[in-house]
N, C-alpha and C positions, 0 to 999 in steps of 0.2 A: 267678595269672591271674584275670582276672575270669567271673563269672557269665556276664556275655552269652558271653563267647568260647567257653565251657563248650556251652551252650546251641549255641550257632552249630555246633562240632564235631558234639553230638548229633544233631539235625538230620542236618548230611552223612551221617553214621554210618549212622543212618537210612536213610537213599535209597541210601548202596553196596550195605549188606544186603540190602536188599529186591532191589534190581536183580540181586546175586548168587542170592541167594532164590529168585528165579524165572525166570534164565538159563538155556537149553536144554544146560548142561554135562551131561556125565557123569563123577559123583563117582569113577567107578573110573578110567577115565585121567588124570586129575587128581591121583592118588595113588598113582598108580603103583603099584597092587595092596598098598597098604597098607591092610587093610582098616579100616571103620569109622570113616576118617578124616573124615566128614561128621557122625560122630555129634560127635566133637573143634572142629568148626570152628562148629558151633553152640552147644556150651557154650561155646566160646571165644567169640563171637560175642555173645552173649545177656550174657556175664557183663561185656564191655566196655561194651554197650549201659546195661547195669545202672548201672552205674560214671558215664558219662556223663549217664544221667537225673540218678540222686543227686547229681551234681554243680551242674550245670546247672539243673538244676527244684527241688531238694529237697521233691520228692513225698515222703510218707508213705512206708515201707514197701508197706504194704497195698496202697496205691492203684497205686505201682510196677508190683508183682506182678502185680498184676489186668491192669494196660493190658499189662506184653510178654508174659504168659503167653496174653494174647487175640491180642495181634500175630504170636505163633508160631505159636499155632491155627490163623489166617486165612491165614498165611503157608503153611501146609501144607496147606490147602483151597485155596488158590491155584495151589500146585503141584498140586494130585493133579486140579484140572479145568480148568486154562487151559495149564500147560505138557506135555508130555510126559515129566514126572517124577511119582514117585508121592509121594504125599505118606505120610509114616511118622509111626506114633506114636512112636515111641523118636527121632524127632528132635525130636519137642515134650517129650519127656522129658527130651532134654540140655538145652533149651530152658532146660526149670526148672531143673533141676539148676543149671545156668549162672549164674540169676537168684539162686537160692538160695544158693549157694555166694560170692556178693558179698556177701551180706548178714552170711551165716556168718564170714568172713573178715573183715569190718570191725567185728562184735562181738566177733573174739579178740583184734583188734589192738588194740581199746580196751581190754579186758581185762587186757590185757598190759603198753598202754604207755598208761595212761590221758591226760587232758587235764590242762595244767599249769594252775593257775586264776589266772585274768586280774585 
């Protein structure tokens, strides 16, 4: 698939998160007392987002990290003073973890199964 379409998905991605991000839900009936499952849906969340930057944009690493580790931040400042959710550190922690754990993952996979040369 091509870059733009890559890009295009990110984008949307983008905008569901954030709208989910800052919906008046409550993560505990959402989950049916399963607990901590918001810390799961934000590593999970972050590490897709991850995936689709690197795709789409081929930002740097570095530069990645920086803009969604900031987007988590803002996103949890946004929760903790415009909705009626509190905004948590341990979910800018999955946040990273999320972001981190893409990156982790795509240097074992070259590791493992490197590039055949062209």
């Amino acid at each position: 698939m091509s870059q733009n379409f890559y890009r295009w998905v990110c984008v949307l991605c983008f905008v569901l998160a954030t709208a989910s991000f800052l919906a008046e839900l409550s993560g505990h009936r959402i989950a049916g007392g399963f607990a901590h499952i918001d810390k799961v849906a934000h590593f999970a969340i972050f590490a897709v987002l991850t995936a689709l930057l690197w795709k789409g944009f081929k930002l740097p690493a570095v530069t990645a990290c920086m803009a969604l580790g900031a987007y988590g931040g803002v996103i949890e400042l946004a929760q903790h003073n415009f909705t009626r959710r509190n905004g948590d550190w341990w979910d800018l922690l999955a946040d990273i973890a999320g972001i981190a754990s893409f990156y982790l993952v795509r240097a074992l996979w070259h590791k493992i199964r490197p590039r055949s040369p062209r």
